[in-house]
PLY file of the C-alpha trace (Angstrom):
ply
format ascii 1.0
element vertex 405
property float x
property float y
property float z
element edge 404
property int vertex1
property int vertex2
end_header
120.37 99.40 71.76
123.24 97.40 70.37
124.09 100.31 68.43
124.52 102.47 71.96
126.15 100.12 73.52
128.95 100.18 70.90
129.23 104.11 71.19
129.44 104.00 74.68
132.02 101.11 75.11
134.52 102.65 72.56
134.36 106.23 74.04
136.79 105.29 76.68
139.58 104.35 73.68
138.81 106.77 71.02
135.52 107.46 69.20
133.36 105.78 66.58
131.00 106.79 64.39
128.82 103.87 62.38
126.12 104.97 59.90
123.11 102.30 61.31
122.79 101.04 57.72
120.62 97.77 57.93
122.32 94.81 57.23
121.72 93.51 53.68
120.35 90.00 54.28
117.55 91.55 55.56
116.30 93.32 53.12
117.60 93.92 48.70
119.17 97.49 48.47
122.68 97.68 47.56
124.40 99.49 51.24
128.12 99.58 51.63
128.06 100.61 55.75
131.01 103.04 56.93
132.80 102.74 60.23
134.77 105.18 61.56
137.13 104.09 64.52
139.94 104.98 66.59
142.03 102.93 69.23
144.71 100.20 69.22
144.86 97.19 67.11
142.23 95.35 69.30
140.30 98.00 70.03
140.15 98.87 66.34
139.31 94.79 65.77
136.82 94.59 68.30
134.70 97.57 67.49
134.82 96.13 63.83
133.58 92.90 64.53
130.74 94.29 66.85
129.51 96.84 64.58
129.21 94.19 62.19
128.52 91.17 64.21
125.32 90.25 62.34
126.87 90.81 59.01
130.29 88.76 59.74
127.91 85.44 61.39
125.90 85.81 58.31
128.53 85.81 56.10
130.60 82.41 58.08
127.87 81.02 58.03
127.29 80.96 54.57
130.45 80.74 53.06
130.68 77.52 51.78
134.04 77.23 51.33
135.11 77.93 55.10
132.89 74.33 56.06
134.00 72.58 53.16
137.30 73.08 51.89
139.52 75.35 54.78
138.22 73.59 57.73
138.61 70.18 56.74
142.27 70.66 55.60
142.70 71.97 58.96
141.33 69.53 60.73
143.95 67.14 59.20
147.73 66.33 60.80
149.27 68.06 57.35
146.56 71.21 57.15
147.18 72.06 61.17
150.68 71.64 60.75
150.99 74.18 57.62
148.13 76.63 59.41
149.84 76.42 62.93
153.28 77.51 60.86
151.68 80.45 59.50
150.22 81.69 62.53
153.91 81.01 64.04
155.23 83.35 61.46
152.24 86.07 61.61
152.70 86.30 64.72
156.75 86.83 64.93
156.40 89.58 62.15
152.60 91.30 62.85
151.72 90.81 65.96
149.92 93.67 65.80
147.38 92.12 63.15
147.55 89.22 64.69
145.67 91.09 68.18
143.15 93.00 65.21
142.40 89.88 64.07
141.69 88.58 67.75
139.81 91.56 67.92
137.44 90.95 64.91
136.67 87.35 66.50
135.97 88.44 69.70
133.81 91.56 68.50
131.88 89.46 66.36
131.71 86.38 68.65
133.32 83.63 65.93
136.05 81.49 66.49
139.69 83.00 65.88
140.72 79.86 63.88
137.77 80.27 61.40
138.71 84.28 61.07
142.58 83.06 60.40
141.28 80.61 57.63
139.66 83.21 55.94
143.09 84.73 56.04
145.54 82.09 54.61
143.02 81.17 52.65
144.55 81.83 49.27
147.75 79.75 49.96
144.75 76.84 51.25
143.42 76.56 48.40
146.73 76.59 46.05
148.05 73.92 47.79
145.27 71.81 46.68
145.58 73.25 43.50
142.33 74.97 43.46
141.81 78.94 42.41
140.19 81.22 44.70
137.28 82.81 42.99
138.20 86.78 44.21
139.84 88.13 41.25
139.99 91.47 39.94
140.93 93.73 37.15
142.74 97.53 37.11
143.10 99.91 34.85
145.86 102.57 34.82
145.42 105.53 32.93
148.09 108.48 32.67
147.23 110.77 29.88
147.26 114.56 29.58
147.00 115.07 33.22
144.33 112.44 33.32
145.93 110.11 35.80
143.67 107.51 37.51
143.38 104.20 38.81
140.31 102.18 38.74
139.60 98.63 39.63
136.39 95.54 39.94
136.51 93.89 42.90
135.08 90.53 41.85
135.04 88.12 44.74
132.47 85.43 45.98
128.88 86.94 45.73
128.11 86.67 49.01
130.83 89.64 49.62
128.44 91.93 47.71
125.86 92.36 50.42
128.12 91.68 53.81
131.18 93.88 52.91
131.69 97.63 54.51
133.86 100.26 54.63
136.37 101.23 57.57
138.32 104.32 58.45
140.47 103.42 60.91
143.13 105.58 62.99
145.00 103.08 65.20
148.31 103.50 67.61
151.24 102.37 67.57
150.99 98.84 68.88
153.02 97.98 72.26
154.97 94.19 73.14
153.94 92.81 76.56
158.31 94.43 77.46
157.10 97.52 76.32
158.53 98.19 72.72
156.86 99.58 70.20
155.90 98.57 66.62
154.86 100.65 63.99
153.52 104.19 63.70
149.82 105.54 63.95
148.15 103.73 60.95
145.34 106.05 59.26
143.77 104.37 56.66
140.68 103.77 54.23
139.60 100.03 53.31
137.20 98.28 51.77
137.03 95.24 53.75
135.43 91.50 53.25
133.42 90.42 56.06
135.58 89.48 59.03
138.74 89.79 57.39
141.78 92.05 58.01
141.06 95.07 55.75
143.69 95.87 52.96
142.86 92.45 50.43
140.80 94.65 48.00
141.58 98.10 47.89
142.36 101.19 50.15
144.45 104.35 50.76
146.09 106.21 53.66
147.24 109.59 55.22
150.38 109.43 53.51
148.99 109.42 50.34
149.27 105.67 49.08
146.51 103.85 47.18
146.47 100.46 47.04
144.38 97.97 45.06
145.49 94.49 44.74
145.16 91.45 42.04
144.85 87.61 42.97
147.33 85.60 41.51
147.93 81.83 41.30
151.42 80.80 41.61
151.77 77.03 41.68
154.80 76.67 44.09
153.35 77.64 47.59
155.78 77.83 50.43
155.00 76.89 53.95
156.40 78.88 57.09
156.12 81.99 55.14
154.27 85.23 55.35
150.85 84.40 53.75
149.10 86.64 51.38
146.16 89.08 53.36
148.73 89.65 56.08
150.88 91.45 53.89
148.11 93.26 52.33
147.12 94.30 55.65
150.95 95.51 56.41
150.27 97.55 53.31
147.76 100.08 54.49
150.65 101.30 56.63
153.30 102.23 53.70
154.54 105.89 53.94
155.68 105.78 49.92
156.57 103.12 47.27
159.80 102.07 48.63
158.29 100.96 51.83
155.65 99.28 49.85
157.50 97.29 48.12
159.41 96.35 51.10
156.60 95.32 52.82
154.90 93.50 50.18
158.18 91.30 49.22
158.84 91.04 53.05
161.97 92.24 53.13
162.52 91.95 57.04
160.87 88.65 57.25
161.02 84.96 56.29
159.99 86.06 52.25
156.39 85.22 50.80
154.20 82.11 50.78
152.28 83.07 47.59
151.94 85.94 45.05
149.83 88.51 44.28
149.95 91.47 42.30
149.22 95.37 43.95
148.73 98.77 42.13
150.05 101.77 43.89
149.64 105.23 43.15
150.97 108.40 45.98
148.44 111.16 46.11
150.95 113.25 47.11
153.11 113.28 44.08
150.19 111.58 41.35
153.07 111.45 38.62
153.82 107.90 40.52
152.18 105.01 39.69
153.43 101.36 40.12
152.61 97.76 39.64
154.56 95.55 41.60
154.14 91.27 41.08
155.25 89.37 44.25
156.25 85.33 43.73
156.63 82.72 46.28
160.00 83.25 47.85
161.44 79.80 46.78
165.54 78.93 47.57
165.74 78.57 43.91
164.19 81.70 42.46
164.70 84.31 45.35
165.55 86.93 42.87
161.80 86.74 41.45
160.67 87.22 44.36
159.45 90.45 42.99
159.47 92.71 39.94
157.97 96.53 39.61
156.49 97.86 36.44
156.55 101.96 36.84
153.66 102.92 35.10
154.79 106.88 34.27
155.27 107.60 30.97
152.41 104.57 29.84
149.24 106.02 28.55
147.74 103.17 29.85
148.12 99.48 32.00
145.80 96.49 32.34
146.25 94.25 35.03
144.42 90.82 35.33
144.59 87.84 37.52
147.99 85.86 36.20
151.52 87.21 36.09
151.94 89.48 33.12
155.96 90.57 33.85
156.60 87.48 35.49
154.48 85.10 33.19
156.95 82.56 31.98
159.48 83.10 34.84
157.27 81.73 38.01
154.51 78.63 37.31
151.37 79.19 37.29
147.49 78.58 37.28
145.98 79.08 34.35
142.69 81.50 34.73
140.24 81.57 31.80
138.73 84.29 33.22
141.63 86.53 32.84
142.50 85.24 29.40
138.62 86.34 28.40
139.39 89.69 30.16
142.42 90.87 28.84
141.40 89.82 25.44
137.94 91.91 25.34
139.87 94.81 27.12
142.39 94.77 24.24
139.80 95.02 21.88
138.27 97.63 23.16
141.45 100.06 22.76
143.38 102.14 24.59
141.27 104.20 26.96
142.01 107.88 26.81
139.22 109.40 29.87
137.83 108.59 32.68
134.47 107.40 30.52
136.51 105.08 27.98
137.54 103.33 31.68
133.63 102.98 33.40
132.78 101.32 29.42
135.82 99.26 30.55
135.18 97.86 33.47
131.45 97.86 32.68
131.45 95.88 29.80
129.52 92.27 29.65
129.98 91.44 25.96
131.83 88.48 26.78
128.29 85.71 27.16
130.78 83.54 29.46
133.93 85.83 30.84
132.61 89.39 31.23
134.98 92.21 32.10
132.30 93.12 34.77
131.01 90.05 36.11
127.80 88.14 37.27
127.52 84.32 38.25
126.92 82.07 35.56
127.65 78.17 34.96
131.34 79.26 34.07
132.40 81.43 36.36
131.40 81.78 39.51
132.42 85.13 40.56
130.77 88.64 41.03
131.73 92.34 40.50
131.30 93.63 44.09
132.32 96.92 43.84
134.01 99.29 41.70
136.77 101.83 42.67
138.04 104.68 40.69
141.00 106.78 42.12
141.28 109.88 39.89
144.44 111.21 41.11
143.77 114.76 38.89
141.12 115.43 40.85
141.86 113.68 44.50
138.73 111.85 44.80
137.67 108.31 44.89
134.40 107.00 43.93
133.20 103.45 44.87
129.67 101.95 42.48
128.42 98.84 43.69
126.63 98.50 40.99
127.93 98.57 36.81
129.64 102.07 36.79
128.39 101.69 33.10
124.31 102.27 33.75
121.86 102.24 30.82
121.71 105.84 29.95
125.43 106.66 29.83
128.88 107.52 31.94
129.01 107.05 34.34
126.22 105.61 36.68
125.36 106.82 40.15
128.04 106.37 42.50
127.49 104.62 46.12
130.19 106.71 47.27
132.00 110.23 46.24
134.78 111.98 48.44
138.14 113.69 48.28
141.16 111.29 49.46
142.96 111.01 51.46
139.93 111.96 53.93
139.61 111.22 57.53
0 1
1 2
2 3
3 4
4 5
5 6
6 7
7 8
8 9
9 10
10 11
11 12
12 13
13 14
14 15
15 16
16 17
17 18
18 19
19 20
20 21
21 22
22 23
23 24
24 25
25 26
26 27
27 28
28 29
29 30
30 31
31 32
32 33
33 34
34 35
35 36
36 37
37 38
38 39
39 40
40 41
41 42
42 43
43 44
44 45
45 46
46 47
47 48
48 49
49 50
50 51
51 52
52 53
53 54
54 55
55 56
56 57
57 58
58 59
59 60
60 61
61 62
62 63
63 64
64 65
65 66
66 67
67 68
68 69
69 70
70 71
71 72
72 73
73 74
74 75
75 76
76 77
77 78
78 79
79 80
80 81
81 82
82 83
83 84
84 85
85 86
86 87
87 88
88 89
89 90
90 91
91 92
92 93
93 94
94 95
95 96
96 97
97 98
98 99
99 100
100 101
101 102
102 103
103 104
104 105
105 106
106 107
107 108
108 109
109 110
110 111
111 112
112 113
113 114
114 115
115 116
116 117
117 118
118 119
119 120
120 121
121 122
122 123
123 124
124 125
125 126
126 127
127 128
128 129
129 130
130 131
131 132
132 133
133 134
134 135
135 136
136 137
137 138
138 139
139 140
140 141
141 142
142 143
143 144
144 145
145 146
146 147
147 148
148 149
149 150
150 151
151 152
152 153
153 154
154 155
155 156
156 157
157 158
158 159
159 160
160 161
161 162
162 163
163 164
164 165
165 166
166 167
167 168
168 169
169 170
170 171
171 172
172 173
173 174
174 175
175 176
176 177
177 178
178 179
179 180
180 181
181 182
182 183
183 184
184 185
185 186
186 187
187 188
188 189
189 190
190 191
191 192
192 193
193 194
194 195
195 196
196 197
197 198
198 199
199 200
200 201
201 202
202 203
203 204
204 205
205 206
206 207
207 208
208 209
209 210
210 211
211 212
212 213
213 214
214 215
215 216
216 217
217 218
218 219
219 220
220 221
221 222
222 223
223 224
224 225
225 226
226 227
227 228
228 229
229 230
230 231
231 232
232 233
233 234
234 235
235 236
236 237
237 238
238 239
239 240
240 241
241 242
242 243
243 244
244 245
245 246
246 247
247 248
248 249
249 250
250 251
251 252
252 253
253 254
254 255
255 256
256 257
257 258
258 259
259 260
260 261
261 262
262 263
263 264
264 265
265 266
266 267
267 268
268 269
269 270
270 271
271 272
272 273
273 274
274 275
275 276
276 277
277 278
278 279
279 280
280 281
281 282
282 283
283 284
284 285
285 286
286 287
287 288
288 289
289 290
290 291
291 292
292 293
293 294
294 295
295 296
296 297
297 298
298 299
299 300
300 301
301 302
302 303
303 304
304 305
305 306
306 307
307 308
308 309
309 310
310 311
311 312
312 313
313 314
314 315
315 316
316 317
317 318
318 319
319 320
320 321
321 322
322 323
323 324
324 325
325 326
326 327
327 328
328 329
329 330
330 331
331 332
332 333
333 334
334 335
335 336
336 337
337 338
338 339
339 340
340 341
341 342
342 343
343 344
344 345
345 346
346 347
347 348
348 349
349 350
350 351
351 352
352 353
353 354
354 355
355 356
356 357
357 358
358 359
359 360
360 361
361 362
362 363
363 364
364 365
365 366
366 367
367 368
368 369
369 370
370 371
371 372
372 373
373 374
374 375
375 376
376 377
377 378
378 379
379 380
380 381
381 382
382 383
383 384
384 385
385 386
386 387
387 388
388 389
389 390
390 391
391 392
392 393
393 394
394 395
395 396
396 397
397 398
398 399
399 400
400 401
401 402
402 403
403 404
């Protein structure tokens, strides 16, 4: 019935399709759900939230670190403060996500300040010089007309089994005076329960594909943009120049944090680019950004501290990513699409493994697994090791041409 009720709701503002896949703390197979929904921002949100109501409460409920650590710094003088400033400043630049994001809460019956932070929760947790425990690793490969990106999502294990995928198409959002912001979005995300999609990875109409890398910049900036709104803002580039001046915020107060994204255009595959973002400081402005065009490399790793900008902006240490790019290195260059699944599959490492499970060291999981193979125009997404035990690669959750929708 709940199901129903969602078709019939939404077919006044567009259509939705949901495949009724069960929701995964009820029962142990590996399901990543699909949504497919049309409307405005809050329509978009709303449906979203609904569809996965049961998933999203599951999920807050759960997730320790939204009762332990982000609530209690807001519910100090300092925390509001900072939180209420980047709401101020979401709201003056994306007001747009800002009504998705209302949308998710409302869909999904949680409170709106919980959902927002799970969104500025990356700058949260650097102020009190803690690491967030999503972290990733991409591989770029560009040889012989083998040109692909592939990346782990490694994130909290609870993502694993409450995460789904949306296809959204969503208009042009409209100001209480009338103007409007923005163009039709059409997009492809895989998205963390009850978050704004674009954090992890995800493509569009136009041809972009996006995956992104956690950073840990020590100099956080208040009354900035924040992090996961600017991945969101992503999902709406038309080619790498407007990427990269959406990601450095080029029309807006600059950046709270860092992060690093991968983009690669469908459309012309001979482009591939990592860009690293930095906390836009009054001191260091100028690396605020820097852009590695991957062309003409056979191949690129990319971890979870600044490679281009190490030594330029302060950061974090991660031990994870030193493990990681060391057992990648000694592995050699990969030259096909099955040198990158032993890649990213690999668990050699007892205490740092390139594809990752929860141990007394490191707390994070591989979650999913996305491969971009821009030769071919497909994606495939493995929630499970893309490496299984007989060979390369293993059975895929997911399979399609991109962009699709």
């Amino acid at each position: 019935m709940a199901l129903v009720a969602v078709l019939t709701l939404l077919c006044t503002c567009g259509f939705v399709y949901a495949k009724p896949v069960p929701v995964s703390p009820l029962n142990n197979t590996l399901n990543l759900p699909e949504l497919h929904v049309r409307g405005t921002h809050y329509e978009v949100g709303y449906t979203v939230g609904y569809t996965f109501r049961e998933r999203i409460q599951d999920f807050y409920t759960k997730y320790t670190l939204l009762h332990d650590v982000l609530t209690p710094f807001y519910q100090s003088d300092k925390g509001k403060a900072i939180v209420d400033g980047y709401l101020k400043v979401a709201n003056e630049s994306f007001p747009q996500y800002i009504s998705e994001l209302t949308g998710i809460s409302d869909g999904a019956n949680v409170p709106f300040i919980q959902a927002f932070l799970l969104t500025v929760r990356h700058e949260i947790l650097l102020m009190q010089r803690k690491r967030d425990v999503s972290s990733c690793t991409d591989v770029f490969m560009d040889i012989a007309n083998q040109r692909v990106l592939a990346h782990n999502e490694d994130s909290d294990p609870l993502v694993k089994d409450h995460a789904y995928l949306i296809h959204a198409q969503i208009s042009p959002h409209k100001l209480p005076n009338g103007t409007q912001i923005g163009d039709w979005e059409y997009f492809t995300a895989y998205t963390y329960p009850g978050h704004l999609p674009g954090c992890a990875f995800g493509h569009n109409l136009n041809g972009m594909v996006f995956t992104v890398n956690a950073v840990f910049p020590k100099n956080v900036q208040p009354n900035k943009q924040v992090r996961y709104m600017l991945n969101r803002a992503m999902l709406a580039a038309t080619d790498p120049s407007h990427a990269l001046d959406i990601v450095t915020n080029k029309n807006g107060p600059g950046v709270a944090s860092g992060f690093s994204v991968n983009i690669g255009y469908a459309s012309d595959f001979s482009k591939l680019y990592n860009i690293e973002v930095a906390p836009t400081t009054p001191s260091t402005p100028q690396y605020s950004q820097t852009v590695l065009d991957v062309q003409g490399l056979q191949h690129y790793f990319h971890f979870n501290m600044y490679d281009k900008l190490n030594g330029t902006v302060p950061q974090y240490e991660d031990p994870s990513t030193e493990h990681r790019k060391a057992r990648a290195a000694q592995m050699g260059s990969p030259y096909d699409l099955r040198n990158i699944v032993d890649i990213l599959g690999d668990t050699e490492d007892p205490d740092y493994p390139i594809y990752r499970s929860p141990n007394n060291k490191d707390g994070a999981e591989t979650v999913a697994t996305a491969i971009y193979d821009f030769s071919q125009g497909h994606f495939t997404v493995y929630l499970g090791n893309p490496k299984d035990k007989e060979g390369y690669p293993g059975t895929p959750m997911i399979q399609r041409f991109f962009p699709n929708f």
